[in-house]
C-alpha positions as CSV (number, residue, x, y, z in Angstrom):
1,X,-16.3,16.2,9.6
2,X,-13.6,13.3,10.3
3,X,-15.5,11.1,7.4
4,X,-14.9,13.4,5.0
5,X,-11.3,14.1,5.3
6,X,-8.0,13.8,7.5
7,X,-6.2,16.7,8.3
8,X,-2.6,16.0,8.6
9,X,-0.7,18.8,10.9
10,X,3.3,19.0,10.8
11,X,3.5,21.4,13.5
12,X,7.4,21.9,13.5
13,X,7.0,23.7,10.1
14,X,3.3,25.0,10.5
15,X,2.6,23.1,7.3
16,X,-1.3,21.5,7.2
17,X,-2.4,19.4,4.6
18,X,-6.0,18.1,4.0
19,X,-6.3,14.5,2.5
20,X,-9.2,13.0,1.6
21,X,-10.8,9.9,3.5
22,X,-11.0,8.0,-0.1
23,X,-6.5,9.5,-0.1
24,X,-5.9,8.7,3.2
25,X,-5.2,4.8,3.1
26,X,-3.3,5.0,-0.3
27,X,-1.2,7.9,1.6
28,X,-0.9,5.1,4.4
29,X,0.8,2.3,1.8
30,X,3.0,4.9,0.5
31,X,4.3,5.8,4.0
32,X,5.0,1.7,4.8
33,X,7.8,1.7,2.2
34,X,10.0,3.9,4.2
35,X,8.7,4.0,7.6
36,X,7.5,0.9,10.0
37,X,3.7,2.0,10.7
38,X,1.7,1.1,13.6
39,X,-2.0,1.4,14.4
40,X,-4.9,0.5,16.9
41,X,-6.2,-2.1,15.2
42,X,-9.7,-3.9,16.2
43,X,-8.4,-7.6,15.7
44,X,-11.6,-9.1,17.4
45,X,-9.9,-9.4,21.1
46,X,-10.0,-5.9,21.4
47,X,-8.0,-2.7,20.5
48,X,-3.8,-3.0,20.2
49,X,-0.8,-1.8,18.6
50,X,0.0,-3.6,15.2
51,X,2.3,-3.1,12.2
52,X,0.3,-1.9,9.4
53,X,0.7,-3.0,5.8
54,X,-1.6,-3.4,2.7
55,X,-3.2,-6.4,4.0
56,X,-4.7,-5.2,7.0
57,X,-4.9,-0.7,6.4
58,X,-8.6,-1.1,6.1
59,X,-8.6,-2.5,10.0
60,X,-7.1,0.5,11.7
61,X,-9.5,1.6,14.3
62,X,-10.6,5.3,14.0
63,X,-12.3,7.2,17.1
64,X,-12.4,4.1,19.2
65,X,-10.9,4.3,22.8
66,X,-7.3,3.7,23.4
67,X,-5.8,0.3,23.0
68,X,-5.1,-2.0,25.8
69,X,-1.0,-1.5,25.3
70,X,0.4,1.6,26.6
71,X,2.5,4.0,24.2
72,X,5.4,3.5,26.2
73,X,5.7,0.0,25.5
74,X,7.2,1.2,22.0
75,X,10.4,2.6,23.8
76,X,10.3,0.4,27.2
77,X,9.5,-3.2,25.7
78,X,8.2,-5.5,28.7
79,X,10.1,-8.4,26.5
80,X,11.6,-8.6,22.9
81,X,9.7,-10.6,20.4
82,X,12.9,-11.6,18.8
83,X,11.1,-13.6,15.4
84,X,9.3,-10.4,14.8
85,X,9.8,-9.3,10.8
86,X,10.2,-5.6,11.7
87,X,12.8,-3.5,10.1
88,X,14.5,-1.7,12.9
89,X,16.5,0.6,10.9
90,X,13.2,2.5,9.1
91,X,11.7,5.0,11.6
92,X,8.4,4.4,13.3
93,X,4.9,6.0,12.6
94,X,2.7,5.4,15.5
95,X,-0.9,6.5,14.6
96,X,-4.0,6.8,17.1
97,X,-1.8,7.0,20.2
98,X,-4.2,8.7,23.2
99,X,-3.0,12.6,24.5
100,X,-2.1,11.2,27.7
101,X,0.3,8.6,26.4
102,X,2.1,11.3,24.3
103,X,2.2,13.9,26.5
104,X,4.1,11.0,29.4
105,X,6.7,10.4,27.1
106,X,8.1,13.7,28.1
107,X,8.4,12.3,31.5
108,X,9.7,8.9,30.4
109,X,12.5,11.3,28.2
110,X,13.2,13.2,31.8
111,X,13.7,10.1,33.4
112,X,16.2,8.0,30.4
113,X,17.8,11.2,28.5
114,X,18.8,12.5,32.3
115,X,22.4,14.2,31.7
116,X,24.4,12.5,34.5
117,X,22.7,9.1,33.4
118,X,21.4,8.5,30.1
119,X,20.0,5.3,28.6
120,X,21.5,4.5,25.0
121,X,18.7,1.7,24.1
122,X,15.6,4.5,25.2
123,X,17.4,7.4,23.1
124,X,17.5,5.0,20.0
């Protein structure tokens, strides 16, 4: 059933919407305008993280295992790649992220949004 279509689920406003696989990447491009997207893409080393654009959309890896960096490292950079072309004030899309790395934010947010204590560069 995934070949025929993505299902896109909004679960704050119990909205679903059903796009077509042929839709899908086109929906993809339109999204990179106003958000920075990121994918598992297989770029022949193995499976990681990358921003998405119209160059490489048709790499993204679909029901592959998950890639070799963690979610985390999205909020918890190990370093800063400070030549990087990303636009930090659009919002990130992370797509293909494994259950278990999304459900650990919520202990990474118990940890950096703690009341007494809380970490300005993690809450951004």
């Amino acid at each position: 059933m995934f070949n025929i279509f993505m299902c896109v689920y909004l679960t704050l406003m119990n909205i679903y919407y059903s796009i077509k696989r042929e839709s899908w990447d086109s929906a993809l491009i339109r999204l990179t305008s106003s958000y920075n997207l990121f994918a598992a893409v297989d770029n022949g080393y193995g499976l990681d993280y990358e921003i998405v654009d119209s160059r490489n959309i048709s790499a993204i890896a679909y029901n592959k295992p998950k890639p070799a960096t963690p979610l985390k490292t999205f909020f918890l950079p190990v370093r800063e790649n400070v030549t990087a072309e990303i636009d930090s004030e659009k919002p990130r899309i992370i797509i293909g992220s494994p259950n278990c790395d999304v459900e650990a934010l919520s202990l990474l947010d118990e940890l950096y949004l703690d009341k007494s204590f809380e970490d300005v560069f993690y809450r951004n």
